[in-house]
C-alpha positions in Angstrom: 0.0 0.0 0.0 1.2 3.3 -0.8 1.4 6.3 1.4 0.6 9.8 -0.2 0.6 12.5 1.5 -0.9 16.0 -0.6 -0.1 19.7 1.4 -2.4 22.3 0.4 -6.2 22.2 -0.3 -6.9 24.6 -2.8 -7.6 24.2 -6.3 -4.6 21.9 -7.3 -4.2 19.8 -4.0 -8.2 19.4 -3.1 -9.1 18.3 -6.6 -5.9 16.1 -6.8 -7.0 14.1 -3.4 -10.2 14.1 -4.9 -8.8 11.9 -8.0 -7.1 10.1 -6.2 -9.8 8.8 -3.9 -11.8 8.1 -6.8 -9.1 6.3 -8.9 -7.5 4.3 -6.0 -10.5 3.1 -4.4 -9.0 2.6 -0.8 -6.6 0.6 -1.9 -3.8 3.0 -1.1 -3.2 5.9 2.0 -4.1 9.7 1.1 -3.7 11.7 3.7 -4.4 15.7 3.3 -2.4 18.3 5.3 -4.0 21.5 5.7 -4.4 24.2 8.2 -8.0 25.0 6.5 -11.3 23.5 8.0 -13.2 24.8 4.5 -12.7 24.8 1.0 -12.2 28.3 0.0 -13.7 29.5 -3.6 -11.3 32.3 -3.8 -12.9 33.8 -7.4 -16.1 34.9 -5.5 -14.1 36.4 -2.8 -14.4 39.8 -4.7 -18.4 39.8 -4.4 -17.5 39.2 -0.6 -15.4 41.8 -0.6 -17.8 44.4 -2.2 -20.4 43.1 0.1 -22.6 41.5 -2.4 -22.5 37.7 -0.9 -21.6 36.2 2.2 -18.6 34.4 2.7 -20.1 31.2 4.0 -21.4 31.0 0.4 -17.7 30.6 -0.9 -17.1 27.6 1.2 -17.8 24.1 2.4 -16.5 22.2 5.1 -13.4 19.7 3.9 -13.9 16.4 6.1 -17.0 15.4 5.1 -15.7 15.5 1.6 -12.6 13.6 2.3 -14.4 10.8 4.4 -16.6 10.2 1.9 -13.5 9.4 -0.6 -11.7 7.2 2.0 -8.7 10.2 2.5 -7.3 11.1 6.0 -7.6 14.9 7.1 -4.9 16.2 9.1 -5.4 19.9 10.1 -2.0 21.4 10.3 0.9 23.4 9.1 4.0 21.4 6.6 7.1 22.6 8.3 9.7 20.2 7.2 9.8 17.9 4.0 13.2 15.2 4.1 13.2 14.2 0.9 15.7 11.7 1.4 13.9 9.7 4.0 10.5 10.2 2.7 8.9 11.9 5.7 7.4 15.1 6.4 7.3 17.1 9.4 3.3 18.7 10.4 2.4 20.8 13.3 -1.2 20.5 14.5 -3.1 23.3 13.8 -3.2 25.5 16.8 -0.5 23.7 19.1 3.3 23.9 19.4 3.6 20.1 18.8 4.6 18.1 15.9 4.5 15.0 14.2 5.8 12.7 11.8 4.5 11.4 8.2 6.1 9.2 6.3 5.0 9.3 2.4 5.8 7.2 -0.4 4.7 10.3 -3.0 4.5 13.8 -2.0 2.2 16.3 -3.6 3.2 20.0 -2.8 0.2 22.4 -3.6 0.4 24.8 -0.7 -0.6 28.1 -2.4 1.2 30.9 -1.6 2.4 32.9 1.2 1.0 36.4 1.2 4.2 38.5 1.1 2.2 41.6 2.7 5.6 42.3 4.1 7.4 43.0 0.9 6.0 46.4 0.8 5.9 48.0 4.2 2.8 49.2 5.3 0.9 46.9 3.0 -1.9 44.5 4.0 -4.6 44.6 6.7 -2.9 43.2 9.5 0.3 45.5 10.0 -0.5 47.5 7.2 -3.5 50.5 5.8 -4.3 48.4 3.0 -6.6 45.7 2.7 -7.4 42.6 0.9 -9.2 40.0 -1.3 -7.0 37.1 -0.8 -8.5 34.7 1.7 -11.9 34.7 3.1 -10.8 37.2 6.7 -9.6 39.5 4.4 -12.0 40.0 2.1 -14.7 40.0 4.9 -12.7 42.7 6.4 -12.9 44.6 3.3 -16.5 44.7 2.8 -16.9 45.5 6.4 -14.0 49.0 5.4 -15.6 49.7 2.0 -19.2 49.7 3.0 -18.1 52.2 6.3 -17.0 54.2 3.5 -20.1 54.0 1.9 -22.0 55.4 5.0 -19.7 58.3 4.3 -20.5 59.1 1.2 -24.4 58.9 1.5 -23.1 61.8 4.2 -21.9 64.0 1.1 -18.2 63.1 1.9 -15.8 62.9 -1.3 -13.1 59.9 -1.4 -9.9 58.3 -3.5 -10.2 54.7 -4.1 -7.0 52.6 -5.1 -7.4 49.1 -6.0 -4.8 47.0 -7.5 -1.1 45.2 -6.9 1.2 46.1 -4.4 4.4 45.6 -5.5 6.4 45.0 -9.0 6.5 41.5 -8.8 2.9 40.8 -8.3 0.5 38.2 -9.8 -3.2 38.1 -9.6 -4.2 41.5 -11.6 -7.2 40.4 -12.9 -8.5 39.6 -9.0 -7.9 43.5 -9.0 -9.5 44.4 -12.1 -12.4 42.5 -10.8 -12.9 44.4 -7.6 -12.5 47.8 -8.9 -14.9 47.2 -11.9 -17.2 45.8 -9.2 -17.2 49.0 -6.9 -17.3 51.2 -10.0 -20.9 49.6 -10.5 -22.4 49.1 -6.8 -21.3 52.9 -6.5 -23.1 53.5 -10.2 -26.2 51.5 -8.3 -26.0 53.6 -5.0 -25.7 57.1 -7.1 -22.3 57.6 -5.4 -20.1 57.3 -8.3 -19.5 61.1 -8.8 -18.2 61.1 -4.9 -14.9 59.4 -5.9 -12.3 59.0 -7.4 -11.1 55.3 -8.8 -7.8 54.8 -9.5 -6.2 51.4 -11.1 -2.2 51.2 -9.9 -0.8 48.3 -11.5 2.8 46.7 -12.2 1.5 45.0 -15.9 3.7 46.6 -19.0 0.2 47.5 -20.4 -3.1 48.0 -19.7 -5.0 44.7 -19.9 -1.7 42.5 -19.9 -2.3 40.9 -16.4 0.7 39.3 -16.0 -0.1 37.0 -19.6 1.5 38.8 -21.4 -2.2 40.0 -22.6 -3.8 38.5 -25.4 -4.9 38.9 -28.9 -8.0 37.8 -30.4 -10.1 37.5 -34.4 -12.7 39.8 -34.5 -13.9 39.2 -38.1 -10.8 40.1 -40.1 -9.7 42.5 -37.5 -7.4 41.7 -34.4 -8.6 43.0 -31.1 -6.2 42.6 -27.9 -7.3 42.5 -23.9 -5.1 46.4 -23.8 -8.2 47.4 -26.0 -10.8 45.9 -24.0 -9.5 47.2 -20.6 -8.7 51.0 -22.5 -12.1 50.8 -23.4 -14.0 49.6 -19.9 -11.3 52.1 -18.1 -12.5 55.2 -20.5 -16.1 54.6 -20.0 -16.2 53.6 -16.1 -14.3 57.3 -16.0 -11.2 54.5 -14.2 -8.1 56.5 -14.2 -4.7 54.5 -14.1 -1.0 54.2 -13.2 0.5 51.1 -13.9 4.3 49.7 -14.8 4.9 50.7 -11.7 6.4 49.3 -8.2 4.9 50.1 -4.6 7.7 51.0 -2.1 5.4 52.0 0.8 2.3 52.5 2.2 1.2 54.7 5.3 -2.2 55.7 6.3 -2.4 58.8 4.0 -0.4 58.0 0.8 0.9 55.6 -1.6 4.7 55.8 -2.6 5.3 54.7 -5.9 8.6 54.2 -8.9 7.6 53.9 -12.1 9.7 52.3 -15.2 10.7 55.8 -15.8 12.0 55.8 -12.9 10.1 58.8 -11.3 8.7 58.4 -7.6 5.1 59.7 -7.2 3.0 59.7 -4.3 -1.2 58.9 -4.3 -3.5 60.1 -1.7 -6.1 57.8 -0.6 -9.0 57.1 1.9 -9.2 53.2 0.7 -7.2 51.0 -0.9 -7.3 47.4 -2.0 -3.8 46.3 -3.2 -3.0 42.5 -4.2 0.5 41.8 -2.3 3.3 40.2 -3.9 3.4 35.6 -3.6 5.9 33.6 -2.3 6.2 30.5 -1.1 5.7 28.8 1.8 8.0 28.6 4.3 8.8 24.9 4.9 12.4 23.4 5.7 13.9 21.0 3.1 16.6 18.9 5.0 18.5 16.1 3.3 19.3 13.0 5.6 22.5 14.6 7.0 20.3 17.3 8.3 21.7 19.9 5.7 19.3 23.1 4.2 18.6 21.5 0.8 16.0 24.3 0.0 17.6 25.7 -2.9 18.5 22.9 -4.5 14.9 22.0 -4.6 13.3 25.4 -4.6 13.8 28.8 -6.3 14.8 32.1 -4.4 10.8 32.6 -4.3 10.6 29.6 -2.5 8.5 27.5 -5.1 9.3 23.9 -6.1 11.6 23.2 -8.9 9.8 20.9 -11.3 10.3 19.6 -14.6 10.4 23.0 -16.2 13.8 24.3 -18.2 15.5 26.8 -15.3 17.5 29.9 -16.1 16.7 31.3 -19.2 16.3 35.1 -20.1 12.9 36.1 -21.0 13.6 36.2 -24.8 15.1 33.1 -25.2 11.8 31.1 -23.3 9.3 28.9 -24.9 6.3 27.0 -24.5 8.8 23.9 -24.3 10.5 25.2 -21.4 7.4 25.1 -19.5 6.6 21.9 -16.9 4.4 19.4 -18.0 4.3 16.6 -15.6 5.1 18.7 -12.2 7.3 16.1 -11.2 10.5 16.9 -9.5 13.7 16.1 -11.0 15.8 15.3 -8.1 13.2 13.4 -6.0 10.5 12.0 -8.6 8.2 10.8 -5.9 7.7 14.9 -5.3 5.0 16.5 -7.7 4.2 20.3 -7.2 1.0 22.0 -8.5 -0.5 25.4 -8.6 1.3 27.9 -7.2 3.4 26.1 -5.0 5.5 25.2 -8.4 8.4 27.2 -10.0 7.7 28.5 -13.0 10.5 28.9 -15.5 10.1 32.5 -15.7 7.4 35.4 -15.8 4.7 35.5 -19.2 5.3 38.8 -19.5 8.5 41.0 -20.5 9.9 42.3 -16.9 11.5 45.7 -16.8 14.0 47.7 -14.6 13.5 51.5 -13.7 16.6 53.4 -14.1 17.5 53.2 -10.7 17.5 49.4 -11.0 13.6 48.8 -9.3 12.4 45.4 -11.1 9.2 46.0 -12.5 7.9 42.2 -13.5 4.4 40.6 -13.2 4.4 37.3 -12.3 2.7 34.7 -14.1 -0.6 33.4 -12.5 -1.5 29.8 -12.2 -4.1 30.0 -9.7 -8.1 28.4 -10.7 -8.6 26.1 -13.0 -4.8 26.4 -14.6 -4.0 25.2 -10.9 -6.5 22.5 -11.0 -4.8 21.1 -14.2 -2.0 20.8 -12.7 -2.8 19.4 -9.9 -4.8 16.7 -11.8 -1.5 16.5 -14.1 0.1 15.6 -10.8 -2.4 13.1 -9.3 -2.3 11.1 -12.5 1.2 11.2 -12.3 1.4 9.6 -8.9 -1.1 6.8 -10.3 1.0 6.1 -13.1 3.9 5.4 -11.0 2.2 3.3 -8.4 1.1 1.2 -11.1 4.5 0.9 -12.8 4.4 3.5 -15.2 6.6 6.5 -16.1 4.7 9.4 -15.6 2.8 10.0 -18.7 0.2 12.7 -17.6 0.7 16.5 -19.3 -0.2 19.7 -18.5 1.9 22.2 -19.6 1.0 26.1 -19.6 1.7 26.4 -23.0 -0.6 23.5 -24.2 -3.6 24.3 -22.0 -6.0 26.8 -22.0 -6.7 29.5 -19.9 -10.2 31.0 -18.6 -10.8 33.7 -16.6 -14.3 35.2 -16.5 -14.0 39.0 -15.0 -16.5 39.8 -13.2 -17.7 43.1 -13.6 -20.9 43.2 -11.9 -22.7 40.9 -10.3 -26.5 39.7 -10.9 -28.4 37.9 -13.3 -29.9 40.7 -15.2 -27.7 43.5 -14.8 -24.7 41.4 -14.5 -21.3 41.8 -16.7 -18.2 40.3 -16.8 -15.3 40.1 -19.1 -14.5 37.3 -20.3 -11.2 36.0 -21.5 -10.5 33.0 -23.1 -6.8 32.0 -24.2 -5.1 29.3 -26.0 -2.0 28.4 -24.6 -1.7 30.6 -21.5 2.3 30.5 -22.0 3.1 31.7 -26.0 4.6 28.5 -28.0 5.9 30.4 -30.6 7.3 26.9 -31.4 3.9 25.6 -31.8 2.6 29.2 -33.4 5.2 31.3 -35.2 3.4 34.8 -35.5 1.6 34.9 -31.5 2.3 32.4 -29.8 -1.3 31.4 -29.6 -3.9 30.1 -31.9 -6.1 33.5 -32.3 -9.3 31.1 -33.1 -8.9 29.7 -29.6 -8.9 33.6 -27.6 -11.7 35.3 -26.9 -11.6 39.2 -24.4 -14.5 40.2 -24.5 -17.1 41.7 -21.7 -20.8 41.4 -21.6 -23.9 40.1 -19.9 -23.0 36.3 -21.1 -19.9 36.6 -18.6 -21.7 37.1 -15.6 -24.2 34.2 -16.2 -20.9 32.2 -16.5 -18.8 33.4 -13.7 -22.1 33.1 -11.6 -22.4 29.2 -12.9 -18.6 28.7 -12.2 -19.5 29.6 -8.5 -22.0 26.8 -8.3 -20.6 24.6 -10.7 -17.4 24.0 -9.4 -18.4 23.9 -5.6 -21.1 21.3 -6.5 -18.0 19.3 -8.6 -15.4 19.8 -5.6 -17.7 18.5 -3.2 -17.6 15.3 -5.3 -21.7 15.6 -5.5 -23.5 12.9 -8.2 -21.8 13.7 -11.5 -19.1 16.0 -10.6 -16.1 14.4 -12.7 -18.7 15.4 -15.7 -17.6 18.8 -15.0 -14.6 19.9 -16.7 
């Protein structure tokens, strides 16, 4: 019987145990290590946060779920992985102790640590900023923006920030979403002349967030995602300041350095800023008790996986991108969503003249996580049956799909939606883009909020493992 242990249960690692459950039948130990008691449906987290559904509807409780499919649920923290003696070091969630589990496969999909403290001053625990990131801080923010709110129905006047707090953020398009959102439910409340919204971004364009944008046919014209967010930006009356890096935050201003290198400071009364990722911080010890971490991990702390490492932005590929999310020093370790190393970021990064690095990182959060984390389940099957691991999915042979939400509701509803094949460009696989234009789609309308709203119930119903949920894609 083999033991596999999986850390993390968010997109990647829940629906990975999930697959496994189903595929191995009992035959075999899965045991989940989390510090969560709930599945968290991050996407929706921005209606939370704008105060237009409770959290509770984001989330459903994890054990039930996992006793259903024959896994073990241990609620804790991964502190120490030795690699070399197949064990992994947990601490109990809310106690000092620890314990031991050994693994014959190891499944890292831990998300990412919020690196509020990147940026001082940034974040809603020691900082003046707040958040969208995990359930707390999104009900925080709903609780701070709708305060504000009572303000303005007073006649007061206020400067709304929303976007990423550092140059080497990821998750844009959680930001676009939030300030499109309270663009609208101020529209609704006839509040929208009382502020002023402004988008503050690290992306190299408008619209790129952290993709490298996209370009897609319309007719026998070519339309890109800078367009689409020019166009939603001029007619929500959005102003914006992107390529640029956050040094600080206090509770009156934000300190900025853009690619030009100029410093600029914004006055605010709210902001929402997404903070930089890293990863989490677990010890990797070899069996003479040496730090192995960066021989198994990147400076960001993400694991290495079967990507090509090192290369400059120009000279990367859609080959150089992982497809099995194995390890390739120990290949009973698989990494999925964020918790893997990318080879490098999707789009171009840039230094400011006095040598501040200005680079998006690329996203793999959602259903790219899920992919891989499915990639990496398969994986694990295949070798417990014998087999090399034959499972794929690279970045640059999947699509993406991300469905913007705009404005929630059936009726008056909008979202943009963008649709991209690959997310990583294969100019190996497609000279001229690096996609196939027939497979992108940016474009927002009424038909993108029905779908983001189905998304919410379709893939909590699937990840629940109700009647029918491996129908669901």
């Amino acid at each position: 019987m083999a033991k596999i242990v999986i850390a993390g249960s968010g997109f990647a690692g829940h629906y990975a145990a999930l697959i496994l459950g189903d595929r191995l039948k009992g035959n075999h130990e899965i045991t989940v290590v989390t510090p969560n008691e709930t599945f968290n449906y991050i996407p929706s987290l921005i209606w939370v946060g704008v105060g237009q559904m409770p959290v509770e509807k984001t989330q459903f409780p994890l054990k039930p779920v996992y006793d259903k499919f024959g896994i073990k649920y241990e609620r804790g923290f991964l502190t120490e992985v030795h690699p070399d003696e197949n064990y992994v070091i947990v601490q109990p969630y809310g106690t000092q102790e620890t314990k031991r589990l050994n693994y014959d496969y190891l499944l890292v999909a831990t998300g990412p640590k919020l690196n509020f403290d990147a940026t001082p001053g940034l974040g809603p625990d020691k900082g003046y900023t707040y958040s969208v990131c995990t359930p707390p801080h999104a009900v925080e923010t709903a609780k701070a923006y709708l305060e504000l709110v009572k303000r303005l129905e007073k006649g007061d006047k206020a400067k709304i920030v929303v976007g990423t707090g550092h140059g080497g953020c990821t998750c844009q398009g959680a930001g676009f979403e939030f300030i499109t959102n309270i663009h609208n439910d101020l529209v609704d409340r006839g509040l929208r002349d009382r502020v002023e919204l402004i988008w503050l971004s690290n992306e190299p364009k408008l619209g790129d967030f952290g993709i490298d944008g996209l370009e897609a046919k319309m007719g026998s014209l070519i339309f890109t995602s800078e367009m689409m967010a020019e166009a939603i930006f001029y007619d929500y009356d959005i102003k914006y300041e992107i390529r640029s890096h956050v040094h600080k935050v206090d509770e009156k201003k934000i300190y900025t350095e853009n690619i030009e290198g100029e410093f600029k400071e914004i006055e605010y009364d709210f902001a929402m800023l997404i903070p930089p990722f890293a990863g989490q911080p677990i010890k990797w010890i070899d069996k003479d008790g040496n730090d192995i971490k960066d021989k198994v991990c990147n400076p960001a702390g993400f694991v290495k996986v079967d990507a090509v490492y090192g290369k400059p932005y120009e000279e990367l590929d859609g080959p150089d991108w992982p497809k099995t999310y194995q390890n390739p020093i120990y290949k009973n370790i698989f990494a999925a969503g964020i918790a893997f190393a990318p080879p490098g970021p999707l789009s171009k990064p840039s230094k400011s003249p006095n040598g501040t690095l200005i680079a998006p990182a690329p996203p793999r959060t959602g259903y790219t996580a899920e992919l891989s984390g499915k990639a990496a389940a398969l994986n694990i099957i295949d070798m417990i049956e014998g087999r090399d691991p034959q499972n794929t999915a690279s970045m640059a042979e999947t699509p993406g799909l991300c469905v913007a939400s705009m404005k929630n509701g059936i009726f008056g509803g909008m979202a943009g939606t963008i649709a991209i094949y690959p997310i990583a460009r294969n100019r190996a696989k497609y000279p001229e883009y690096g996609r196939d234009l027939d497979l992108c789609v940016a474009e927002p309308g009424k038909a993108g909020a029905w779908f983001k709203l189905g998304l919410h119930y379709a893939f909590l119903w699937k990840l629940q493992g109700k009647p029918f949920w491996k129908l669901i894609p």
